[in-house]
C-alpha positions as CSV (number, residue, x, y, z in Angstrom):
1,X,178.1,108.6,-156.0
2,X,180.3,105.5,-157.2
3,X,177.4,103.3,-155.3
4,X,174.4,104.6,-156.7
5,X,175.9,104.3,-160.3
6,X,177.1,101.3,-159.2
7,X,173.3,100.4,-158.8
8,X,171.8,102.5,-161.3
9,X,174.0,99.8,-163.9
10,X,172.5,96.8,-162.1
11,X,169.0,97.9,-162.4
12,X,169.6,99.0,-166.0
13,X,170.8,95.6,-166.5
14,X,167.9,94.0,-165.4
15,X,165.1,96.0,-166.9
16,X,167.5,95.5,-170.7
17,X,167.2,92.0,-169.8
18,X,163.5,92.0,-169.2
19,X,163.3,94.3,-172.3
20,X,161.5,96.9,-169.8
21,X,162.4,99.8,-172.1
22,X,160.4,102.7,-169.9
23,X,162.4,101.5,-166.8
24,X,166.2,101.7,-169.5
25,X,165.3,104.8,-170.4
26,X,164.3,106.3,-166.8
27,X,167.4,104.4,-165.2
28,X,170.0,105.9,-168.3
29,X,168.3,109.3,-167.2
30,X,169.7,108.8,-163.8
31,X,172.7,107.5,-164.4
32,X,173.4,110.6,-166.8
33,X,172.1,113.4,-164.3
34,X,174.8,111.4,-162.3
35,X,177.3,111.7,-164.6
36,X,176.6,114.9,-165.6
37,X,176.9,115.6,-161.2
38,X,180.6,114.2,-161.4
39,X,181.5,115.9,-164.2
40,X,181.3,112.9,-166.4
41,X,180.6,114.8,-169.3
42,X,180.6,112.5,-172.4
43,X,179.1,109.6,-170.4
44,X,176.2,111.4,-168.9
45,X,175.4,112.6,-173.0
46,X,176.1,109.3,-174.2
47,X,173.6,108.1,-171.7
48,X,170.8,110.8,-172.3
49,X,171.3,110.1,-176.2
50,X,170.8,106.6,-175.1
51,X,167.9,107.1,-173.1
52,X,166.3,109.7,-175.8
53,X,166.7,107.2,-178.6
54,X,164.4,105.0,-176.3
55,X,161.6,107.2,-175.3
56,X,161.1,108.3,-178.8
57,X,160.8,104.6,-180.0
58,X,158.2,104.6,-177.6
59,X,157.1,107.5,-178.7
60,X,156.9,109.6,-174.6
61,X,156.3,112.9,-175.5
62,X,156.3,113.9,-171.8
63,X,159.5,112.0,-171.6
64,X,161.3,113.0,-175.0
65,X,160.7,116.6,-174.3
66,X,162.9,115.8,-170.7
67,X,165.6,114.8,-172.2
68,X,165.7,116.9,-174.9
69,X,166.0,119.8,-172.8
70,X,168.6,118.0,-170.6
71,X,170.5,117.6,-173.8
72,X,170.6,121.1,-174.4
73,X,171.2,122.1,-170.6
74,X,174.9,120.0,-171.3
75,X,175.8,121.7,-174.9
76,X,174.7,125.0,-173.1
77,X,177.9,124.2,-170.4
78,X,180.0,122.6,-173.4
79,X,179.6,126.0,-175.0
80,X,178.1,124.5,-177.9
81,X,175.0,127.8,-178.0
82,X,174.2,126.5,-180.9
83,X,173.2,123.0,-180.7
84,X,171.7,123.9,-177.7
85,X,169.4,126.2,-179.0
86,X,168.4,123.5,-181.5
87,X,167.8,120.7,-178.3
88,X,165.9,123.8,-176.4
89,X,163.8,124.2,-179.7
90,X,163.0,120.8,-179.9
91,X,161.9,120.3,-176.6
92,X,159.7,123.7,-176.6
93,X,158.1,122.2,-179.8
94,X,156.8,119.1,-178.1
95,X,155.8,121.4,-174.5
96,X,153.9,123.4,-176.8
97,X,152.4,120.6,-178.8
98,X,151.2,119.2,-174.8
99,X,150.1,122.6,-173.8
100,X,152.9,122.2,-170.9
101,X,152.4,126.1,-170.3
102,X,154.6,126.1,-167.3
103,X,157.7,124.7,-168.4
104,X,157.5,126.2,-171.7
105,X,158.0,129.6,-170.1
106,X,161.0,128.0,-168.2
107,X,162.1,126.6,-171.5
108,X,161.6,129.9,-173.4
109,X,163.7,131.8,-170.1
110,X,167.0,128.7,-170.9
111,X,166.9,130.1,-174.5
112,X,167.4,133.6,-173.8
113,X,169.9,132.5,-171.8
114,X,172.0,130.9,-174.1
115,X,171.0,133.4,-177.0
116,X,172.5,136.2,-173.8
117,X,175.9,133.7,-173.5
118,X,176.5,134.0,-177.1
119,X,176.1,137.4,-177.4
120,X,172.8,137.5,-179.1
121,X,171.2,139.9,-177.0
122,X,168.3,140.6,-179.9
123,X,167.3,136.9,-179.7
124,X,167.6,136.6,-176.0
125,X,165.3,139.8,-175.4
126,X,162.9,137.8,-178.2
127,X,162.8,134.6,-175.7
128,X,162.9,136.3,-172.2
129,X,159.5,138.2,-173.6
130,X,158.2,135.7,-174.0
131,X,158.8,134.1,-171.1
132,X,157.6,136.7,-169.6
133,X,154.4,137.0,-170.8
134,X,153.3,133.3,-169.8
135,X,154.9,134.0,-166.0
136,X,152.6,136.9,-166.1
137,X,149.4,135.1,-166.8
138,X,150.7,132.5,-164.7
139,X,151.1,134.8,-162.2
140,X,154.2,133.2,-161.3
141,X,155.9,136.1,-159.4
142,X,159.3,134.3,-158.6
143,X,160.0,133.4,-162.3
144,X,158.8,136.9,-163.2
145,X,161.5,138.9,-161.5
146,X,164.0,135.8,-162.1
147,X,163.4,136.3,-166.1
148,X,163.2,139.9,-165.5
149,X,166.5,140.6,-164.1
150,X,167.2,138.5,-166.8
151,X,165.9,141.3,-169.5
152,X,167.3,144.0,-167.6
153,X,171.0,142.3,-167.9
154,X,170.5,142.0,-171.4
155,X,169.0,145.4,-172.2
156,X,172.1,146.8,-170.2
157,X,174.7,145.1,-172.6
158,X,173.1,145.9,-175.6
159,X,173.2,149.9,-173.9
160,X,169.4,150.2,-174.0
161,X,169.9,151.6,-170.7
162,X,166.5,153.4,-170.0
163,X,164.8,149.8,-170.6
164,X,167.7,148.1,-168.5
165,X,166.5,150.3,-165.9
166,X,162.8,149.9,-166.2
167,X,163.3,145.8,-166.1
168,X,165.6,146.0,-162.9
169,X,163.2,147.9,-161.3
170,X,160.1,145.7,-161.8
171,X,162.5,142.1,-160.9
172,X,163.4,144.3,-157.7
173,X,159.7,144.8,-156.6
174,X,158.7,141.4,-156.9
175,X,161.9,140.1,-155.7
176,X,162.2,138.3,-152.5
177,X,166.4,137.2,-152.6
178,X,168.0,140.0,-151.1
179,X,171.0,139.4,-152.8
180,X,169.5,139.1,-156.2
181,X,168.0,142.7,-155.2
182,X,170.8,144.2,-154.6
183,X,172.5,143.2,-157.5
184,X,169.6,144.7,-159.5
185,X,170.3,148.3,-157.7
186,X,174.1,147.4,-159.1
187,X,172.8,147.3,-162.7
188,X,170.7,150.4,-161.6
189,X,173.9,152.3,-161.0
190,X,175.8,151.3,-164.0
191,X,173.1,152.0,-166.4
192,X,172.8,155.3,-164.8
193,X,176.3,155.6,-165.2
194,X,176.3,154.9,-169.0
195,X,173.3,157.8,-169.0
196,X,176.0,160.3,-167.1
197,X,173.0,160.2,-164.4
198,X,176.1,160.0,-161.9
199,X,173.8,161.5,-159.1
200,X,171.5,158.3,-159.8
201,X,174.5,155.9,-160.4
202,X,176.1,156.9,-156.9
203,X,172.8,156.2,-155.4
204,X,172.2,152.9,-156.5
205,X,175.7,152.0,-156.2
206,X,176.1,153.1,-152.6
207,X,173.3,150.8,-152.1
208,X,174.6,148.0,-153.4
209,X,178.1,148.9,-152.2
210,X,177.1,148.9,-148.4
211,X,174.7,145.3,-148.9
212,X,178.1,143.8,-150.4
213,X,180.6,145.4,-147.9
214,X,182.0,141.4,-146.9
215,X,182.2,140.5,-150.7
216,X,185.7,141.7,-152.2
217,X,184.8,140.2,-155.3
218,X,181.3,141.9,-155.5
219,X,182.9,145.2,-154.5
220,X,185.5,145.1,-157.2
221,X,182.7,145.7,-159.6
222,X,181.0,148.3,-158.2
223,X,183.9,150.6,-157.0
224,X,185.1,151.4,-160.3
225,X,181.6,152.9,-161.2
226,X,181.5,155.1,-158.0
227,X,185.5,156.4,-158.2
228,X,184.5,157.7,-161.6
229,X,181.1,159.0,-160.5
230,X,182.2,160.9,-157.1
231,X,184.9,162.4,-159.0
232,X,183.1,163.8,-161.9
233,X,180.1,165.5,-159.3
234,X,183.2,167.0,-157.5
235,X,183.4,164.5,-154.2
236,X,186.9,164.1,-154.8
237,X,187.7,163.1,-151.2
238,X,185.3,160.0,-151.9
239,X,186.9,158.9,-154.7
240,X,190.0,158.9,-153.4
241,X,189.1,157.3,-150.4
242,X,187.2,154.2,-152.4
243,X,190.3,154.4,-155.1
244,X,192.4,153.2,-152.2
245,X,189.6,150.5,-151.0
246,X,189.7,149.3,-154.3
247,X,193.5,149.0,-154.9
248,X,193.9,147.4,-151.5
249,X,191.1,144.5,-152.3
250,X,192.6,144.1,-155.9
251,X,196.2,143.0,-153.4
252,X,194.3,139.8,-152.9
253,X,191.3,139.5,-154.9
254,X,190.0,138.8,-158.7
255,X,186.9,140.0,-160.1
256,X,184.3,137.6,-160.0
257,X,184.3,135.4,-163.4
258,X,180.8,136.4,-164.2
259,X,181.9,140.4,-164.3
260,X,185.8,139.6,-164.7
261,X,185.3,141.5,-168.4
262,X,183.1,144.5,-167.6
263,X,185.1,145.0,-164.3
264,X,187.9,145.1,-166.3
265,X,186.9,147.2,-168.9
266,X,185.0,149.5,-166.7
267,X,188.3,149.6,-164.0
268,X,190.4,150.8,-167.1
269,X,188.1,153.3,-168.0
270,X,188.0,154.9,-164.5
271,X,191.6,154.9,-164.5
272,X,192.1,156.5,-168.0
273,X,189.6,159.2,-166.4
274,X,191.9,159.8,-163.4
275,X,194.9,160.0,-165.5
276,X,196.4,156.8,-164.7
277,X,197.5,155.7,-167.8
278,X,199.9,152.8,-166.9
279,X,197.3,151.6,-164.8
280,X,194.7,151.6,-167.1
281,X,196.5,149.5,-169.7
282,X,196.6,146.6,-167.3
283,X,193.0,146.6,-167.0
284,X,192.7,146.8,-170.1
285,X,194.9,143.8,-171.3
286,X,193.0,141.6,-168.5
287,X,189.9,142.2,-170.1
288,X,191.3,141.9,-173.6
289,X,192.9,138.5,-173.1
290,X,190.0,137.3,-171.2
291,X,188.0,138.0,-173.9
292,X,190.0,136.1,-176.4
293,X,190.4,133.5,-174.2
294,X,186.7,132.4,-173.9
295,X,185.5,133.5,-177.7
296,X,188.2,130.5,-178.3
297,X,186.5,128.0,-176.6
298,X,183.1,128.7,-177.7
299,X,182.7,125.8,-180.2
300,X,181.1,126.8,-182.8
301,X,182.7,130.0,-185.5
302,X,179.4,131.2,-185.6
303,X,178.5,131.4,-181.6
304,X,182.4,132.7,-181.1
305,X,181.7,135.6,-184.2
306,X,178.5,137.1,-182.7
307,X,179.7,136.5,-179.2
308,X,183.1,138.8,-180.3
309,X,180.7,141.2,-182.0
310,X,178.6,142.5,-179.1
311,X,179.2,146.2,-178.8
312,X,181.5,146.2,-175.1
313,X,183.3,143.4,-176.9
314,X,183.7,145.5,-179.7
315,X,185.4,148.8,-177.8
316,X,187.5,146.6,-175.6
317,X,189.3,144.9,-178.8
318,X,189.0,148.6,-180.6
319,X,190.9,150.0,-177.4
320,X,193.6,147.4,-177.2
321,X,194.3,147.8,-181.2
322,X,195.3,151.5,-180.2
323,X,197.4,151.1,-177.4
């Protein structure tokens, strides 16, 4: 890496000194994708700024609508939603001025993504439709079930679970990644858990549980849903049995980050089921702190309001301000 930046600044020298501003502004472009590779943060933004400021003097739409969007890619991993949203917006104005159909339905997918990050699930259902509908006339089937998986996670946290369900299945039959598939018969099983469909939830889960049998952390979040579900359809044996599993992984292993709340949350509700009070609390105050902890560095008041306001965010600080 330290070579081809090394190189990347002698060419960038040479085209400044030629005044060759298309060849600065494509050479800043790679130096910042480097940077941005070796977690150079400020320099690779400093460097796309750079290389922006340049295309749009030349006035590159092709170009300008590039960096715009890898712009908003690094405020998106800064945790800046917002002035993401606004990079995202100003590169999807330019694709759609160019009729760039393609990537402004890969665009439109980024923004529901970040809307889904900062816990604007309403906006983020907005963009993934969207981006849906252009994959469809595209008939672009692997962005399709990528965007729709995509809907179906965000329908689940906003508890529309019946059109969580209905997304999840549609991304699973034209899915191809196996493990993308059987996350989607994960989400399957907690929706239908949230329904009290526990005959469906144990299904699904059972499913996923087995595909997932070499991933601790991937167990971790399915094994509180099935404890809670065996027990209330009476199969106390195999809730017991997975209770144990599950204690044993927990010895050495975290949730993932990506579910480390809703494991939590959904762990402590189990246990409060069973009875297990003490337990429970833990759970509870691992979720609860995570929480705080990454509303805090979500830069902007705004972003870190709405994402605090989402309703599991919601029950998990209501819960902890009763215990």
């Amino acid at each position: 890496f330290e070579g081809s930046l090394s190189k990347f600044t002698e060419a960038l020298s040479m085209s400044t000194v030629m005044n060759d501003k298309s060849s600065m502004a494509k050479t800043l472009n790679s130096m910042a994708i480097l940077n941005y590779k070796t977690k150079e943060k400020d320099n690779a933004l400093k460097n796309w700024l750079q290389a922006l400021a340049i295309v749009e003097e030349l006035g590159d739409k092709t170009k300008i609508s590039k960096y715009l969007n890898n712009i908003g890619i690094w405020y998106k991993d800064d945790l800046d939603y917002s002035k993401s949203i606004e990079y995202y917006q100003k590169s999807l104005s330019i694709k759609e001025e160019l009729g760039d159909v393609r990537n402004i339905g890969k665009t439109l997918n980024n923004m529901g993504n970040v809307y889904f990050l900062m816990g604007d699930y309403i906006n983020s259902v907005e963009q993934y439709n969207k981006s849906l509908d252009i994959k469809e006339k595209l008939q672009d089937n692997k962005g399709l079930a990528n965007t729709l998986n995509n809907l179906g996670e965000t329908y689940f946290f906003l508890a529309e679970y019946d059109n969580a369900i209905e997304n999840f299945r549609r991304s699973i039959t034209l899915g191809k990644d196996k493990d993308k598939i059987f996350d989607n018969q994960r989400y399957l099983g907690m929706s239908h858990f949230y329904l009290s469909n526990y005959d469906s939830c144990s299904i699904y889960l059972k499913r996923s549980d087995e595909y997932f049998a070499a991933s601790a952390q991937k167990r971790l979040s399915i094994l509180p849903y099935l404890i809670f579900s065996y027990k209330k359809s009476g199969n106390d044996s195999r809730s017991e049995k997975l209770l144990e599993e599950f204690e044993n992984i927990l010895v050495d292993h975290d949730p993932n980050p990506k579910d480390y709340i809703l494991t939590n949350w959904s762990s402590y509700e189990t246990y409060k089921f069973l009875g297990k009070g003490s337990e429970a609390k833990e759970f509870l105050e691992n979720a609860y702190f995570e929480l705080k902890s990454r509303s805090r560095n979500i830069k902007n008041k705004s972003d870190r309001n709405k994402y605090l306001d989402t309703e599991l965010h919601r029950k998990i600080v209501s819960s902890w301000s009763k215990n």
